[in-house]
KOLKEMAR-951695 format. One record per residue (C-alpha): residue in three letters; x, y, z. Coordinates in steps of 0.05 Angstrom, whole numbers, padded with zeros to 5 digits, always signed. Layout:
# residues N
AlaXYZ;...
END
This chain:
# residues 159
Unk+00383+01042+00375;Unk+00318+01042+00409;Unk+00250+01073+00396;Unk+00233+01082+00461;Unk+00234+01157+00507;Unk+00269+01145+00577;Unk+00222+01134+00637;Unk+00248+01165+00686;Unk+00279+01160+00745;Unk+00326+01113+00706;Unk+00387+01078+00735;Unk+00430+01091+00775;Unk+00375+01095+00830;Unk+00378+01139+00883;Unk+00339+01115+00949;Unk+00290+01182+00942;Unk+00293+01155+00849;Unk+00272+01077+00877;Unk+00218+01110+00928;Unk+00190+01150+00873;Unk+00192+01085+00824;Unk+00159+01040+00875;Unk+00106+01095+00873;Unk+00096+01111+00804;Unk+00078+01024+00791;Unk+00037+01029+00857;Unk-00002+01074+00822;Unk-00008+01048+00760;Unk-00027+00981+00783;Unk-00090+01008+00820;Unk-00111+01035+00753;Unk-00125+00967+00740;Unk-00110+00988+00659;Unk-00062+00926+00635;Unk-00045+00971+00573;Unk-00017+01024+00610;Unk+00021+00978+00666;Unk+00049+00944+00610;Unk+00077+01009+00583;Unk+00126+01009+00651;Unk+00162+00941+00629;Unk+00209+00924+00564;Unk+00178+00904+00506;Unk+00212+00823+00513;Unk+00208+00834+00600;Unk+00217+00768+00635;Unk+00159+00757+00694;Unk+00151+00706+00749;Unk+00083+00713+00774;Unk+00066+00655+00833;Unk+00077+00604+00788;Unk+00071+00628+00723;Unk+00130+00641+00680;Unk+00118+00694+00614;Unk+00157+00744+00581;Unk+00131+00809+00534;Unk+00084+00865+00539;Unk+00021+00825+00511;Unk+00035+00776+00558;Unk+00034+00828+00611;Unk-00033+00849+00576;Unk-00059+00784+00577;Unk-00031+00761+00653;Unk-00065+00826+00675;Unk-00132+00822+00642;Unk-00147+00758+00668;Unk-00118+00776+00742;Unk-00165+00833+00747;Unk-00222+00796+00717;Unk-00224+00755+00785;Unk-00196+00797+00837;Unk-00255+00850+00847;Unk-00243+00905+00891;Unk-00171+00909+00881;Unk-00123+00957+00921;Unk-00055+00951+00923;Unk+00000+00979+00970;Unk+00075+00981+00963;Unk+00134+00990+00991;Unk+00209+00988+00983;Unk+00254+00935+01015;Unk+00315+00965+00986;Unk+00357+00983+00919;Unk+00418+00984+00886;Unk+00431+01016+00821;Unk+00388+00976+00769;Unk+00352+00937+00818;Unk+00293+00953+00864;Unk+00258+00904+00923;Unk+00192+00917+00942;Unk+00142+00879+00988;Unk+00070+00899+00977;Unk+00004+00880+01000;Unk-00063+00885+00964;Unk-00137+00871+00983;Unk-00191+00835+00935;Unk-00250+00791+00938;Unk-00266+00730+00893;Unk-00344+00727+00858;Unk-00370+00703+00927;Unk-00351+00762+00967;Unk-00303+00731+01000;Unk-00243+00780+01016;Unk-00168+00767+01020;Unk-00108+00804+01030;Unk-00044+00781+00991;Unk+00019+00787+01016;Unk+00082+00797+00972;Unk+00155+00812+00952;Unk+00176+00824+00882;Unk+00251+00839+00848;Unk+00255+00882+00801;Unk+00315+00897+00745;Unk+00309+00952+00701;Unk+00350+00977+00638;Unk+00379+01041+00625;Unk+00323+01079+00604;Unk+00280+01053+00666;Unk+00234+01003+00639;Unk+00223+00937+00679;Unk+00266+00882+00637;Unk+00246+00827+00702;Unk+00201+00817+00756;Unk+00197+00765+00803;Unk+00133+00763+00846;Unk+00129+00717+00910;Unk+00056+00723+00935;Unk+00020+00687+00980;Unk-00076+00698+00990;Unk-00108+00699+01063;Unk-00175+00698+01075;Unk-00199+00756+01115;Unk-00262+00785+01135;Unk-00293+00850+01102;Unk-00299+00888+01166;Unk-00228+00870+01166;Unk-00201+00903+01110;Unk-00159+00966+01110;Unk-00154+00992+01041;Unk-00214+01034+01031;Unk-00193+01082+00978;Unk-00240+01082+00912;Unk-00219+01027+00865;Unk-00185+01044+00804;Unk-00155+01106+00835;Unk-00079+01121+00868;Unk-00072+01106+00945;Unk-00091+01182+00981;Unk-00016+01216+00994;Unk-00045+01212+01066;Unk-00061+01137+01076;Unk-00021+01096+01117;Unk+00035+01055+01092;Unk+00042+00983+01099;Unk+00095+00996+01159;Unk+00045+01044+01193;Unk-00005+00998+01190;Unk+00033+00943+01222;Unk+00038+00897+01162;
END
């Protein structure tokens, strides 16, 4: 028995249910609130971030509080790979700049398994930081908000 209310779309996935999924943590990432992203995962949900290896909500919480401390100007874009029923694969860029000013874009694929009432139970995040320019960056939305409907995805804009 759980406490917990499904979050839907819940498994099995259609393609248009994963879409919609890779959109809905899109969205809540750029909120840049680790209380509510954390409210997308299981409450024991296994995470490989880089290098780091962590598992629960408040160590979502924490993870994400620190992340956002240092990466200012944060804007995040994903996309789906592909999906089968429970799983999802999603490559994603975001753009953020260090205390210096210096800006980078970070390039990524995660895997994602979810249980039957649609909460994250693992992510695996493979992500790798380059240095770019500011007159070089292409996410331009206000921070803290949801990419514009209208904004180009990472395929339209060639990356």
């Amino acid at each position: 028995m759980t406490d917990r209310l499904p979050r839907a779309p819940i498994p099995p996935f259609t393609r248009a249910d994963a879409i919609k999924k890779v959109r809905m943590a899109e969205d809540a990432w750029n909120t840049r609130d680790p209380s509510k992203v954390a409210m997308a995962y299981t409450p024991d949900t296994k995470w490989r971030n880089r290098s780091e290896f962590f598992s629960g909500r408040d160590e979502v919480v924490g993870f994400l509080t620190r992340k956002w401390a240092n990466e200012s100007g944060y804007r995040l874009i994903k996309e789906i790979w592909t999906h089968g029923d429970s799983r999802i694969a999603v490559r994603f860029c975001y753009e953020w700049h260090d205390a210096s000013g210096q800006w980078f874009r970070a390039y990524g694929n995660e895997n994602w398994e979810f249980d039957t009432l649609g909460y994250m139970a693992v992510r695996h995040a493979s992500i790798n930081d380059v240095p770019i320019r500011e007159k070089d960056r292409l996410f331009h939305w206000p921070e803290g908000t949801p990419r514009p409907e209208n904004h180009p995805s990472l395929t339209e804009l060639g990356l």
